[in-house]
C-alpha positions in Angstrom: 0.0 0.0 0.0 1.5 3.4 -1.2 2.7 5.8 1.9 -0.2 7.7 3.5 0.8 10.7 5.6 -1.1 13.1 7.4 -1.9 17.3 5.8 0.2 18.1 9.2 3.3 17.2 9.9 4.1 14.0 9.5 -19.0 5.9 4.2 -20.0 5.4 2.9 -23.3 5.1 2.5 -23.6 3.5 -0.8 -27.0 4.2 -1.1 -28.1 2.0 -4.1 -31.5 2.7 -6.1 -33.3 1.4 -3.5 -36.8 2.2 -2.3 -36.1 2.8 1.6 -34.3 5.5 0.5 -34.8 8.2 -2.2 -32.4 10.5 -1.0 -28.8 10.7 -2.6 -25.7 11.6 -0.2 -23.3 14.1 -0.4 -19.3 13.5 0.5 -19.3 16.3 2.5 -21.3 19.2 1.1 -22.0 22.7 1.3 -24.6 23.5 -1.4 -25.6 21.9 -4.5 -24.8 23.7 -7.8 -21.9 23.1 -10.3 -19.8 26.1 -10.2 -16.5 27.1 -13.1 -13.4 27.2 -11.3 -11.1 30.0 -12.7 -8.1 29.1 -10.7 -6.2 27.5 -13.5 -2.8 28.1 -14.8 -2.7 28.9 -18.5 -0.7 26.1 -20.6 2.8 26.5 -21.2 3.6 27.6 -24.6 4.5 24.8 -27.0 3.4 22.2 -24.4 2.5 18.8 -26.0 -1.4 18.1 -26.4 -2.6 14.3 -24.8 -4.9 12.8 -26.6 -8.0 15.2 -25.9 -7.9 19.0 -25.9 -8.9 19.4 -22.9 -10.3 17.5 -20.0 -12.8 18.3 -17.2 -12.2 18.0 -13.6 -14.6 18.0 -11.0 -14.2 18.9 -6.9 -15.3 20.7 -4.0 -14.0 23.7 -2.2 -13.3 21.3 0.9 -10.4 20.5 2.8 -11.0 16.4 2.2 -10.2 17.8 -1.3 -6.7 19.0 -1.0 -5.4 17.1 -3.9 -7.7 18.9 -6.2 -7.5 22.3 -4.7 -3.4 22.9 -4.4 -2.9 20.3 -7.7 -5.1 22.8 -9.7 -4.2 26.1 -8.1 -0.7 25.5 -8.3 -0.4 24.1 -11.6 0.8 20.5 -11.0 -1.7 18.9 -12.4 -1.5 21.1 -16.0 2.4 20.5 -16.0 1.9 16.8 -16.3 -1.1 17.5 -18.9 1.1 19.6 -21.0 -0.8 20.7 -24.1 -4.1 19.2 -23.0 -6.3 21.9 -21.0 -7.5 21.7 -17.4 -11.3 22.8 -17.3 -12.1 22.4 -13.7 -15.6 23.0 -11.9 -16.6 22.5 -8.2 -19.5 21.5 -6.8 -21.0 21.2 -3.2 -22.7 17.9 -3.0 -22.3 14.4 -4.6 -25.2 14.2 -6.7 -24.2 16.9 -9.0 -21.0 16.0 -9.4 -22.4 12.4 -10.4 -24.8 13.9 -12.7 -22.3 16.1 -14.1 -20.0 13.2 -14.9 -22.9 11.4 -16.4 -23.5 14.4 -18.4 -20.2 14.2 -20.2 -19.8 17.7 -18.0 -16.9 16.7 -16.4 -15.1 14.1 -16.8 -13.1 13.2 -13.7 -13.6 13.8 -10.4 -12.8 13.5 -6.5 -15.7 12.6 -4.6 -16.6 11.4 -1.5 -17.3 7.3 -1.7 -21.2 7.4 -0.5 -22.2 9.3 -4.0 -19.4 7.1 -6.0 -20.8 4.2 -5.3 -24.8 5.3 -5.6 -23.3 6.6 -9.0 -21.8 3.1 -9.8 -24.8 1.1 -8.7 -27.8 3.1 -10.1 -26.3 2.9 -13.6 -25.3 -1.0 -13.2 -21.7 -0.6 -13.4 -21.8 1.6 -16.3 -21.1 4.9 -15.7 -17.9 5.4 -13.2 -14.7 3.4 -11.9 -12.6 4.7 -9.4 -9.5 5.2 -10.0 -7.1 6.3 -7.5 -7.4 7.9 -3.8 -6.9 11.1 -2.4 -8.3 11.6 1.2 -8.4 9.7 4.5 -9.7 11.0 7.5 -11.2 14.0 9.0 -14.2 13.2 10.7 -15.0 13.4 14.1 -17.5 13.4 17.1 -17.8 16.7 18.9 -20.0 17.9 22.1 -20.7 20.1 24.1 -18.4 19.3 27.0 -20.9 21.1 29.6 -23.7 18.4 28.7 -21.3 15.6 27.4 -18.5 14.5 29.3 -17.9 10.9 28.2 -19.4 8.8 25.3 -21.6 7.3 27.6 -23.2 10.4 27.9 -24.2 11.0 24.6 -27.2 8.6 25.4 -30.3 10.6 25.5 -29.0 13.2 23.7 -29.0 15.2 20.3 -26.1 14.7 17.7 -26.2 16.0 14.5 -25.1 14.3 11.1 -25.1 15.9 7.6 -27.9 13.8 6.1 -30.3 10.5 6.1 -27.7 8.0 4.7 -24.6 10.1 4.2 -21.1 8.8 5.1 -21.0 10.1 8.2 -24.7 9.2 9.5 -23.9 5.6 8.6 -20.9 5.7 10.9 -22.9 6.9 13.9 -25.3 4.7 13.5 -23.2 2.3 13.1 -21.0 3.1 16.3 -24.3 3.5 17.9 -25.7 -0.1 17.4 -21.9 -1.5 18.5 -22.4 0.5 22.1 -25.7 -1.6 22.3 -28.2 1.0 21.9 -31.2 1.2 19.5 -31.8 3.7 17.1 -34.7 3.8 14.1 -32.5 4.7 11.2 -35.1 6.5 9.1 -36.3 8.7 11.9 -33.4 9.2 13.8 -35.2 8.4 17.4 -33.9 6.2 20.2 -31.3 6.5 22.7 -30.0 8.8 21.4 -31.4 11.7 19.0 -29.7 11.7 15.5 -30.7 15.1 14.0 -29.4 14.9 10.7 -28.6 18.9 10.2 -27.0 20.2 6.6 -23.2 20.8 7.7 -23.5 24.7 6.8 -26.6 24.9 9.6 -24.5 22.8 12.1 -22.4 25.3 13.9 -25.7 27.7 14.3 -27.5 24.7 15.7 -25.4 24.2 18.1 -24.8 28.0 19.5 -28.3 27.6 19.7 -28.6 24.5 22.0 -30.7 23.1 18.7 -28.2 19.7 18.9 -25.6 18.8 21.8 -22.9 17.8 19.5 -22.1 16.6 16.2 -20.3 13.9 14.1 -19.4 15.7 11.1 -16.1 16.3 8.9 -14.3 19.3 8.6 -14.4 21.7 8.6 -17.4 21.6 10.1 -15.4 19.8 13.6 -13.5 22.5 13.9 -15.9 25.1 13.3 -17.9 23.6 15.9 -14.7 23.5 18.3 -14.4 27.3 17.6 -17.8 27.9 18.7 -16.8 26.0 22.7 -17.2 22.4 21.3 -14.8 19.4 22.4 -14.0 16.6 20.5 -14.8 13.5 21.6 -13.8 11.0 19.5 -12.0 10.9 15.9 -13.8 8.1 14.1 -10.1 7.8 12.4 -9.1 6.0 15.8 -11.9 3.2 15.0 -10.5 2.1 12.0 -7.9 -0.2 11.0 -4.4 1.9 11.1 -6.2 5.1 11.4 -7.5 5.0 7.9 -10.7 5.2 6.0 -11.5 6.7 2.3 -13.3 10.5 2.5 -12.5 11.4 -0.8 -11.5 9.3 -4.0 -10.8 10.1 -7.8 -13.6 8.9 -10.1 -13.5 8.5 -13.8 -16.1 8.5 -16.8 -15.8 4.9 -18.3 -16.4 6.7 -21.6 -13.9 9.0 -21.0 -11.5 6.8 -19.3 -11.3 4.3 -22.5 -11.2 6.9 -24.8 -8.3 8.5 -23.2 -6.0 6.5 -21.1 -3.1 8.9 -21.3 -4.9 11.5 -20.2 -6.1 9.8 -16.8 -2.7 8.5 -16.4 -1.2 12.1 -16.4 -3.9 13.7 -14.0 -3.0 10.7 -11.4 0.3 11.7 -12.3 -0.6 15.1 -10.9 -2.2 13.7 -8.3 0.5 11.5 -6.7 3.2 14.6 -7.4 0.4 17.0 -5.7 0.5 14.4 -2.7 4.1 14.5 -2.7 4.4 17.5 -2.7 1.7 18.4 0.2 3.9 16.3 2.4 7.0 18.0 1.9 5.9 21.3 1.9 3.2 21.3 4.5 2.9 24.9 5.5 2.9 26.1 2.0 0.9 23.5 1.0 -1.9 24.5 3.6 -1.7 27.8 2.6 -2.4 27.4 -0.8 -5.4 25.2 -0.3 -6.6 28.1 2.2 -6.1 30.6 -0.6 -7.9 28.5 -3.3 -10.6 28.3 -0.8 -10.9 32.0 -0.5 -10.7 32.8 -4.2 -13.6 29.8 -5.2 -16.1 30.8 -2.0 -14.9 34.1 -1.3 -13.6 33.3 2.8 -10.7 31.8 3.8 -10.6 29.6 7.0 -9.4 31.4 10.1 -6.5 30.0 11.7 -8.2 28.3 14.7 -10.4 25.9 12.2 -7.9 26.0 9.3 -5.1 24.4 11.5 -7.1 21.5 13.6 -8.7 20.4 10.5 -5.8 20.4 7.7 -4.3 18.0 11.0 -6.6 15.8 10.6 -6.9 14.9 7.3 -4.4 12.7 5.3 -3.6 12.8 1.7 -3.3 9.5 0.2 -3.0 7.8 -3.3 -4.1 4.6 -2.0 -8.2 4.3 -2.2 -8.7 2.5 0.9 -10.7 -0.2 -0.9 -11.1 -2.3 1.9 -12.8 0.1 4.0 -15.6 1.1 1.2 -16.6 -2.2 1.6 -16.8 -2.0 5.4 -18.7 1.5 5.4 -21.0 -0.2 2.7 -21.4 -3.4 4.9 -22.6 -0.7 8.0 -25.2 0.9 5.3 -26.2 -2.8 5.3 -26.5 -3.3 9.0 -28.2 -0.2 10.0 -31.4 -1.3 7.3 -30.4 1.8 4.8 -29.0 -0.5 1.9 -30.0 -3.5 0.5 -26.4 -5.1 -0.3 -25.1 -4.3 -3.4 -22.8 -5.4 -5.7 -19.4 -3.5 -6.1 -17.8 -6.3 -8.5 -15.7 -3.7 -10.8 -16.0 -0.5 -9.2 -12.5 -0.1 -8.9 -9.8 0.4 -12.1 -6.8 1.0 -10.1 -4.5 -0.1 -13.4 -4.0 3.4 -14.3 -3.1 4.6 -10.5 -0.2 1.6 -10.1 1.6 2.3 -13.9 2.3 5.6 -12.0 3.0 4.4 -8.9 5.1 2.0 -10.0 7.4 4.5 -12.2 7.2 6.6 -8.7 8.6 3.7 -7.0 6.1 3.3 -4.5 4.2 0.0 -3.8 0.7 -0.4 -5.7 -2.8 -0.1 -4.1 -5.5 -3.1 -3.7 -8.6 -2.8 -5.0 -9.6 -5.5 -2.0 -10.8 -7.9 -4.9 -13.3 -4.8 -6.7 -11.4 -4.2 -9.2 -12.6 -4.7 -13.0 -11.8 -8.3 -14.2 
């Protein structure tokens, strides 16, 4: 498995087309709408065109999208496309990005692995593989420490998630059921309240005493810790060496036969962005910060920026193993009838280049194409 290091130093809800649930998760979303990124570099002059003229990259303006927003901003990812334009777009929640890519609007794009796999198994395998990784991490449990002093005490009280089925209410509800407490998935009642609360409502629901606490990514965590909030638990610590996939890199089959050298060179850019996130970590954080502020107008202050950029770990490796475990909890909590993720993965592309980097390949934990 190719080295995985932390943004510091140093779930899937695969909510198939099923009829318990019509709603349609988002990685870890603020908003909905597809939105042209203007942050690209221009092409070098006389740089060699790839196969297509341009192609189409989709992402959010998110921390648990650092590949994308430094590898863009700075340019690594157009240096390895030479000729071949970057068009790059960002979006706020899963669907759209999945739509987009079924559009032929994009044509890659990082994504969290609840709308990936809706994506993959509402079109029966037709429409996306994932192709490479590119965040682990960043979610955690945080309370109010005046009402919640343990995890015991979180019985009988409210906890936010984003939404019905998303990553992150899957894994509550999942940790949930292992403490030995009963919860009704679909409304959210039992022994304790889930309150599933859109993460850009959150941090006002909790000044206002709407929620006691919250298991959500970040920024939202540290946003929350900003407002008087503790955390109590990092779900990274429940997981098999600290790691579980937030964000991976999906492809367009179309797209992805037509152009193989294409792909190849944007996870080229990707595992050089990685790279070069780890070795250049303050700089690196500052440039995702600034490509924040120029796509949704704010940067993040200091006290969330910092905790939260911690927290999350850049990785080329797409965590296979654990999409199948958050997809198994989607199972177990009664939101998912089990599906079949037989080819999801194409990681062929991902190991040519980490191969010629001279770094170990990644498993697609036997769901890779055949």
């Amino acid at each position: 498995m190719p080295a995985t290091r932390t943004l510091s130093r140093r779930r899937i809800t695969a909510l198939a087309a099923v009829p318990l649930l019509a709603v349609v998760v988002t990685s870890c979303g603020y908003g909905s709408d597809a939105k042209k990124d203007d942050t690209k570099p221009a092409v070098a002059a006389g740089a060699k065109k790839l196969s297509a003229d341009t192609v189409k990259i989709g992402y959010f303006p998110n921390l648990t999208h650092a590949t994308a927003l430094v590898g863009i901003q700075d340019g690594l990812f157009q240096k390895e496309l030479g000729g071949t334009k970057v068009a790059p777009s960002t979006f706020n929640a899963g669907p759209s990005e999945i739509e987009a890519l079924n559009a032929g609007s994009i044509d890659i794009g990082f994504i969290g692995p609840s709308p990936a796999i809706n994506g993959y198994v509402q079109t029966k395998g037709k429409s996306l593989r994932i192709i490479g990784g590119s965040a682990s991490g960043g979610v955690k449990l945080v309370v109010d420490p005046k009402k919640i002093k343990t995890l015991d005490d979180l019985k009988g009280k409210k906890i936010a998630t984003p939404q019905l089925g998303n990553t992150q209410d899957v894994a509550f509800l999942n940790w949930i059921s292992e403490k030995g407490w009963k919860v009704d998935a679909q409304s959210g009642k039992g022994d304790v309240s889930v309150v599933r609360t859109d993460n850009k409502i959150t941090p006002d629901a909790y000044k206002s005493g709407a929620i006691d606490g919250a298991w959500v990514p970040e920024p939202t965590a540290s946003k929350l810790v900003s407002e008087g909030a503790k955390v109590l638990l990092n779900e990274s610590d429940l997981w098999p060496d600290k790691q579980f996939v937030i964000t991976n890199i999906i492809v367009s089959q179309k797209f992805l036969s037509a152009h193989p050298d294409v792909v190849e060179a944007v996870l080229r850019g990707s595992v050089k962005t990685n790279a070069w996130i780890n070795a250049n970590e303050d700089k690196a954080k500052a440039s995702a910060n600034e490509a924040l502020k120029t796509l949704s107008g704010k940067a993040l202050a200091p006290e969330v920026l910092d905790p939260a950029w911690e927290s999350i770990k850049v990785t080329n490796d797409p965590l296979a193993a654990t999409l199948q475990s958050e997809a198994d909890h989607a199972v177990k909590a009664g939101l998912l009838k089990k599906p079949d993720l037989a080819g999801i993965y194409d990681l062929a592309p991902l190991n040519k280049v980490l191969k010629a980097a001279g770094q170990p390949e990644a498993s697609d934990a036997g769901l890779g194409v055949k």
